[in-house]
C-alpha positions in Angstrom: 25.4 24.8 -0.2 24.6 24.7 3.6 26.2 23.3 6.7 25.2 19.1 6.3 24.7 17.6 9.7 25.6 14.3 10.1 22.8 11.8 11.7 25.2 8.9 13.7 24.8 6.1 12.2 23.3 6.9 8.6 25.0 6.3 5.5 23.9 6.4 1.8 24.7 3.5 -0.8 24.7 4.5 -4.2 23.4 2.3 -7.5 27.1 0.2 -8.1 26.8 -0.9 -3.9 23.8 -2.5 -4.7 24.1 -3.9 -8.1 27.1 -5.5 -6.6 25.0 -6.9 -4.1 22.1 -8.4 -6.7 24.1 -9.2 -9.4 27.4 -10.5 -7.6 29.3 -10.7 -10.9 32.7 -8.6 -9.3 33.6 -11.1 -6.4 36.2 -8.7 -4.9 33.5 -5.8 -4.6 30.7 -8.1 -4.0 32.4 -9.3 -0.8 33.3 -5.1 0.2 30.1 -4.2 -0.4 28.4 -7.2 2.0 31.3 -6.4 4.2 29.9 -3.0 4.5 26.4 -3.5 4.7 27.0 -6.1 7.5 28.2 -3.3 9.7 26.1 -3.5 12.9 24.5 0.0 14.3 24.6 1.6 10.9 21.6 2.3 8.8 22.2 2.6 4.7 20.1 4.6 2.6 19.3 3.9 -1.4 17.3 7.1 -2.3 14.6 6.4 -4.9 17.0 8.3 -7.6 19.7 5.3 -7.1 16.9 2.7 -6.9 15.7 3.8 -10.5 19.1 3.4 -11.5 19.0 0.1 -10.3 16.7 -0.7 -12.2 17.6 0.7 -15.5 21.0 -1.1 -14.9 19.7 -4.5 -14.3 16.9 -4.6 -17.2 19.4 -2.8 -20.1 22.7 -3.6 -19.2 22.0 -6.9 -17.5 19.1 -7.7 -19.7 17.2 -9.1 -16.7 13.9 -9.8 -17.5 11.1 -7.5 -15.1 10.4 -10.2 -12.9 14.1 -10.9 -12.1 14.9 -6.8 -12.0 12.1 -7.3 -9.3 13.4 -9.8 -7.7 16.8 -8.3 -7.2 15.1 -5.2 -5.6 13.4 -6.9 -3.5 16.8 -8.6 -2.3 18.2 -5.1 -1.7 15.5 -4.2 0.0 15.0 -7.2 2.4 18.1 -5.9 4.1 17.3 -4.7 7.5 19.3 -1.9 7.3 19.0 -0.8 3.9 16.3 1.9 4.0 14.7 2.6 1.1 11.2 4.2 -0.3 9.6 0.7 0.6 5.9 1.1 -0.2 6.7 3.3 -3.0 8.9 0.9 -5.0 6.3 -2.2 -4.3 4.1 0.0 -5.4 5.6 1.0 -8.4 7.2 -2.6 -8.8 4.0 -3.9 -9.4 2.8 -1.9 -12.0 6.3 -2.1 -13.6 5.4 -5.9 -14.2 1.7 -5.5 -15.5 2.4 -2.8 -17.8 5.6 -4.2 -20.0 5.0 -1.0 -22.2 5.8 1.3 -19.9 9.1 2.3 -18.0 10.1 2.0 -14.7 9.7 5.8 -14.3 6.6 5.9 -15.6 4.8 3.4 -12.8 7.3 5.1 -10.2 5.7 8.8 -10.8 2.0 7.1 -11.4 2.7 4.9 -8.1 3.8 8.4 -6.5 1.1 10.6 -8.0 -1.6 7.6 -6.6 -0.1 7.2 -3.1 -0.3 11.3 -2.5 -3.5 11.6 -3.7 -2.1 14.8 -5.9 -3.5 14.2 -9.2 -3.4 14.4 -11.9 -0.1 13.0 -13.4 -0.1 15.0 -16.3 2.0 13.8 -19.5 2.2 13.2 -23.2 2.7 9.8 -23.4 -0.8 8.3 -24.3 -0.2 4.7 -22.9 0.7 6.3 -20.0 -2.7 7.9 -19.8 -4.4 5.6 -21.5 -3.6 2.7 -18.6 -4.1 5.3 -15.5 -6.9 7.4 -16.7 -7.9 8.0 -13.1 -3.9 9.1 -12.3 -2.7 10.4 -15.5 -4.2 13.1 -17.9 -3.1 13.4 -21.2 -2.2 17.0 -22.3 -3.2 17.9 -25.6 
């Protein structure tokens, strides 16, 4: 691995940071974690990998319906200094909610494969394909 440099005043959160913050169910870790995110001149980052996480936390271990799972993400997200994938994750959000057959990664990578225009989004999953024909190509 190479030499990291550090960019002053960037940090990265991981998925337990912000599931403390959404679900609040850990009071002691719930009031570290605000603690830390109320730090003023520092910019937190919640890469896309963590934010799937998220999401996979909150709908099977939480059992939050997709609506509330959204809801919670876009709590972490309203954060000022919580940067995060924003267009991408509305994006995918949204299509996470219409389509309650499909996974959170499969709107994310459709979402993805629409935004850059890099089609298609090939698979084997034929609801997948079936839903995004213009985005997703089944491989048979």
């Amino acid at each position: 691995m190479g030499i990291i440099s550090k960019k002053a005043g960037i940090e990265h959160i991981d998925t337990s940071i912000a599931i403390r913050l959404i679900v609040g169910d850990d009071p002691k870790n719930y009031l570290k974690a605000k603690k830390l995110i109320s730090k003023k001149h520092k910019t937190f980052v919640l890469e896309d990998s963590a934010m799937m996480e998220v999401v996979f936390v909150l709908s099977k271990i939480y059992k939050y319906p997709r609506e509330k799972v959204v809801a919670g993400i876009n709590f972490i997200s309203s954060f000022e200094n919580i940067c995060c994938n924003k267009g991408l994750i509305e994006d995918s959000l949204n299509l996470y909610v219409k389509h309650p057959k499909l996974s959170f990664v499969d709107c994310y990578l459709t979402a993805a494969t629409a935004i850059s225009q890099e089609t298609p989004l090939w698979t084997f999953d034929k609801t997948l394909a079936s839903k995004f024909p213009s985005v997703a190509k089944l491989l048979q």
